[in-house]
Steps between C-alpha positions, in 0.01 A plus 500: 500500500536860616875504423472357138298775408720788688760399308380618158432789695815565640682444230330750250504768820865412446529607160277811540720614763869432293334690216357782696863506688693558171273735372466737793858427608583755207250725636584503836920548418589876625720705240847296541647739233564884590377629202227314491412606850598858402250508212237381740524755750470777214196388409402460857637878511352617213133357642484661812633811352189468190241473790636787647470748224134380463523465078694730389906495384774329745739723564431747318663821521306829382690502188388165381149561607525849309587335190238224564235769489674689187435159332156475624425821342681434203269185374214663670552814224541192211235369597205790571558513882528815674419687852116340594553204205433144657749311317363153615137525376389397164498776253140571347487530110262701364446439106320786300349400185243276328586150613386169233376211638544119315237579247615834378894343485287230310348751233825703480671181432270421205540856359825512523570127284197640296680792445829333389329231279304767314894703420629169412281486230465819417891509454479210250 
């Protein structure tokens, strides 16, 4: 009784496990090819090295990080930055003038195809 229904059992934990073989088997290979393995110590390389200079450039030498900040101060001048400018906060608009709300558009509307009709026919 107890083996007929192990062997349902064992065969689907049979199956699970070929599957799971094949699909971790590819997983689990190491880097048979050399340049495969070469490009994965690079970026192994190039990790440690990133944590290491805690955000900013790899490698950099003080030429490349001179022109990084001549580029930085290039778009922040484009763009209204300057010494004391937060470039990463929202920029405040301030409008100046009478503003309209949706019944004064409304009324203007009118007026204006008022306006028109009344030059139409005058023009006739």
């Amino acid at each position: 009784m107890i083996v007929a229904r192990l062997i349902p059992e064992v065969k689907a934990l049979q199956t699970a496990v070929r599957r799971n073989y094949g699909a971790s088997a590819v997983l689990l290979k190491k880097a048979s090819d050399p340049i495969q393995q070469l490009f994965l110590d690079k970026i192994q390389d190039y990790t440690k090295k990133s944590s290491a200079a805690g955000g900013k450039l790899v490698d950099a030498t003080p030429d490349i990080e001179r022109q990084l900040q001549q580029e930085l101060d290039k778009v922040a001048r484009q763009y209204g930055g300057g010494p004391g400018v937060d470039m990463t906060k929202f920029p405040e608009f301030k409008f100046e003038g009478k503003f309209y709300g949706f019944e004064e558009y409304i009324q203007y509307c009118i007026y204006s195809f008022v306006s028109l009709l009344c030059l139409k026919m005058a023009l006739r």
